[in-house]
C-alpha positions as CSV (number, residue, x, y, z in Angstrom):
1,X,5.8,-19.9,11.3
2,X,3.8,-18.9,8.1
3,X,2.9,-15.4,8.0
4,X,0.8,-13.9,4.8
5,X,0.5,-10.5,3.5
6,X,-2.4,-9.4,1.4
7,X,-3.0,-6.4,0.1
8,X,-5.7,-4.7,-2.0
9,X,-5.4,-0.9,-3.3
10,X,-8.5,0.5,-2.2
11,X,-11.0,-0.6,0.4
12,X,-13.8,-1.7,-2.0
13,X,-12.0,-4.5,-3.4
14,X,-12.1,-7.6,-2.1
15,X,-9.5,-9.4,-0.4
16,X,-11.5,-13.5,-0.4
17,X,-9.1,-14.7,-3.5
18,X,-5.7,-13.7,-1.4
19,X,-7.0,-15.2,1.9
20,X,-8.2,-18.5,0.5
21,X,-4.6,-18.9,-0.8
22,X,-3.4,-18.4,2.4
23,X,-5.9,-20.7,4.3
24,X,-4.9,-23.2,1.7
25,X,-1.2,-22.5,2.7
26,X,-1.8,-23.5,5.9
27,X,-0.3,-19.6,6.9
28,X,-0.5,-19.1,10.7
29,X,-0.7,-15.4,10.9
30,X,-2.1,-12.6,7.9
31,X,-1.3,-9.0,7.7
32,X,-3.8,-7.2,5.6
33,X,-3.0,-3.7,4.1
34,X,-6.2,-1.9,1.6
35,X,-4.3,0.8,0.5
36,X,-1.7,1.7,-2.4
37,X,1.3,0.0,-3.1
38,X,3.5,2.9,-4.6
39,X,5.9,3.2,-1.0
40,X,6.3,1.1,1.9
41,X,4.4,3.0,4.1
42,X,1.7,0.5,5.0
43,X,0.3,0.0,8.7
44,X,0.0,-3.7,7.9
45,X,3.2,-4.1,6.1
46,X,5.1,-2.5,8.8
47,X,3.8,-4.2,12.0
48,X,4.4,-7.6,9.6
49,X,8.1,-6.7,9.5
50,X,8.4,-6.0,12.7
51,X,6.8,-9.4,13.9
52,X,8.5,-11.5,12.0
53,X,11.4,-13.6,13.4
54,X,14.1,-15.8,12.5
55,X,13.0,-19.1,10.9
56,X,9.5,-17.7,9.8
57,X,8.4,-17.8,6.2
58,X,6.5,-14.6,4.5
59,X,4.1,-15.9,1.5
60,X,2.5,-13.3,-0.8
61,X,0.1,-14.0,-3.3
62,X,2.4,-12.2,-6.2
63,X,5.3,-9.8,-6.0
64,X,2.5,-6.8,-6.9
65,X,0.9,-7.4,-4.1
66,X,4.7,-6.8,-1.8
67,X,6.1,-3.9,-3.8
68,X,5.4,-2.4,-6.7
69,X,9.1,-1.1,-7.8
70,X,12.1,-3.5,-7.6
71,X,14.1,-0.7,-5.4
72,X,11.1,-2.2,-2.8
73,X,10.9,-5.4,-3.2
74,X,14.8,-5.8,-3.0
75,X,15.1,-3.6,0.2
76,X,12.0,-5.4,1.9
77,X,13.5,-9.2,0.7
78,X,16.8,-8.1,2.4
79,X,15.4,-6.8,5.4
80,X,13.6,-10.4,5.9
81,X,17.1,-12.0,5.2
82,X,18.8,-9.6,7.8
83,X,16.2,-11.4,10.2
84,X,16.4,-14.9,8.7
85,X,13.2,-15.1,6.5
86,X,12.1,-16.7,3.6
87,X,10.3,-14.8,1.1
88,X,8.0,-17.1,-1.0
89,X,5.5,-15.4,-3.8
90,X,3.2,-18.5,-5.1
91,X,2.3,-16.5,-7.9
92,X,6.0,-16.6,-9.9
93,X,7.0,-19.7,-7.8
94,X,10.0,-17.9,-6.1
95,X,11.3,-18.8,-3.3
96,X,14.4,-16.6,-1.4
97,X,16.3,-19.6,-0.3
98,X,17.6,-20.7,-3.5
99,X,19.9,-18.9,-5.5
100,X,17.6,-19.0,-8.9
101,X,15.2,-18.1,-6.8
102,X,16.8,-14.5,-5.4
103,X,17.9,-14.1,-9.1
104,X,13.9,-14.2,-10.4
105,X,12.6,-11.9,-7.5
106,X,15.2,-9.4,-9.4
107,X,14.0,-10.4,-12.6
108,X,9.8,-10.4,-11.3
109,X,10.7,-7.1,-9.5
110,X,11.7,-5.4,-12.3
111,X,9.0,-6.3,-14.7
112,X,6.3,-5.7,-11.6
113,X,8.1,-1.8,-11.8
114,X,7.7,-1.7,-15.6
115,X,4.0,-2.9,-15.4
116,X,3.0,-0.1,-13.1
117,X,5.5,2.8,-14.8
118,X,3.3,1.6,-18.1
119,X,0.0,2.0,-16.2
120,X,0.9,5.4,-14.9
121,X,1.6,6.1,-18.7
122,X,-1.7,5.3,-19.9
123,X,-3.4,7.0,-17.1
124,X,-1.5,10.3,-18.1
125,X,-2.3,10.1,-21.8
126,X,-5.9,9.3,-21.2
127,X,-6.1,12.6,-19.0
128,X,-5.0,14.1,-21.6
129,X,-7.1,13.2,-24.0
130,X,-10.0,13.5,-21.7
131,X,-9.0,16.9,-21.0
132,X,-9.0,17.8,-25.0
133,X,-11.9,17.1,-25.2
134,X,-13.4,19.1,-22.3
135,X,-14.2,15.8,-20.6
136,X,-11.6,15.0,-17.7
137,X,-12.3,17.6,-14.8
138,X,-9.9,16.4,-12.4
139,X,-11.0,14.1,-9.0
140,X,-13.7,15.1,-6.9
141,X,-13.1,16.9,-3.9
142,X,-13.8,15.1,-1.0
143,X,-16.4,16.5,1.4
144,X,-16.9,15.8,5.2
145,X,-20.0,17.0,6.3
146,X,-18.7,18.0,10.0
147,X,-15.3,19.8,8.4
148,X,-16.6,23.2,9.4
149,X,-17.3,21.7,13.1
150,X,-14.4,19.9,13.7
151,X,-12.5,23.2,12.3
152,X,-14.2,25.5,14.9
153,X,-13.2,22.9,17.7
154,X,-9.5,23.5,17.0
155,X,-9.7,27.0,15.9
156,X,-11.2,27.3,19.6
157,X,-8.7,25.2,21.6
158,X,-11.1,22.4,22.1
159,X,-9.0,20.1,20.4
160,X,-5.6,19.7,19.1
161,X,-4.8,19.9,15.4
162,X,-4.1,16.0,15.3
163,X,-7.2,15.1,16.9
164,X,-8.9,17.1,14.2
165,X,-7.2,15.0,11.4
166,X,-8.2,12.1,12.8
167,X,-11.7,13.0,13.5
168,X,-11.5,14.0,9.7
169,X,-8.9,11.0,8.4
170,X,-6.7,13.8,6.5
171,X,-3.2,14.2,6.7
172,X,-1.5,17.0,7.6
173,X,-0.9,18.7,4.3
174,X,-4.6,18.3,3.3
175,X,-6.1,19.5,6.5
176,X,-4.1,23.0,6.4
177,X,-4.7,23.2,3.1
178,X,-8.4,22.8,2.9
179,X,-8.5,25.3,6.5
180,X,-6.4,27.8,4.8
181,X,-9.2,27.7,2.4
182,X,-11.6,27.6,4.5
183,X,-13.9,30.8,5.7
184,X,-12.7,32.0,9.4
């Protein structure tokens, strides 16, 4: 079986470009993550993994889309080996099953990780150029207009902590944080 995974960063891009691929692939089955690639903890990426069986065939549209760091890439190629599957990115033409093949993932995987290290470089220096100048004030807090609602709901036993997360799609450390902050 074909299986493709497709992943944007953020939910306002736009996934048509990686799915055509696929459909042009012929892929039987697509996992779709909109979030960062920085770790492996991705809904889509996970349940992929898990589905996937021996004989199957993952195709990704380019290593940045899989991993961004070669540690990643490396430890999710192996995993799919453990379980007997190919790994084929259409983007740098590699393809697990051959030796030259595992040797460019290494090779991809490590410029992929040098790409993004240099991007996270930029980023820094231009917030801190933007901040010499008085420009850069930092990201915008996020507001939910029912945060004081939902808040009162826990802080009464209605609900339980985790429900209130969810109803406010924050994790844990942000949730406390902005209730500790919060007026009682």
């Amino acid at each position: 079986m074909k299986i493709g995974y497709i992943r944007i960063s953020s939910a306002d891009q736009n996934t048509a470009r990686q799915e055509v691929l696929m459909q042009e692939l012929g892929v039987d089955q697509i996992f779709i993550d909109r979030i960062s690639g920085k770790n492996l903890e991705r809904p889509e990426l996970k349940r992929m993994m898990t589905f996937v069986r021996q004989g199957d065939t993952v195709i990704v549209e380019s290593i940045s889309r899989f991993a961004r760091n070669t540690r990643d890439l490396l430890e999710l190629v192996e995993q799919l080996t453990r379980k007997g599957v190919e790994f084929v990115s259409k983007k740098e033409a590699i393809d697990t099953t051959t030796p030259s093949g595992k040797f460019m993932l290494t090779i991809f995987g490590a410029v992929a990780e040098l790409e993004r290290d240099y991007i996270l470089q930029r980023q820094r220096e231009g917030i801190e150029v933007a901040k010499a100048k008085g420009v850069y004030t930092g990201r915008k807090p996020v507001v939910h207009a029912d945060f004081d609602a939902v808040v009162r709901k826990w802080r009464s036993g209605q609900i339980t902590a985790v429900e209130a997360m969810k109803r406010l799609d924050m994790k844990s450390s942000t949730f406390y944080r902005k209730v500790k902050g919060a007026k009682k």
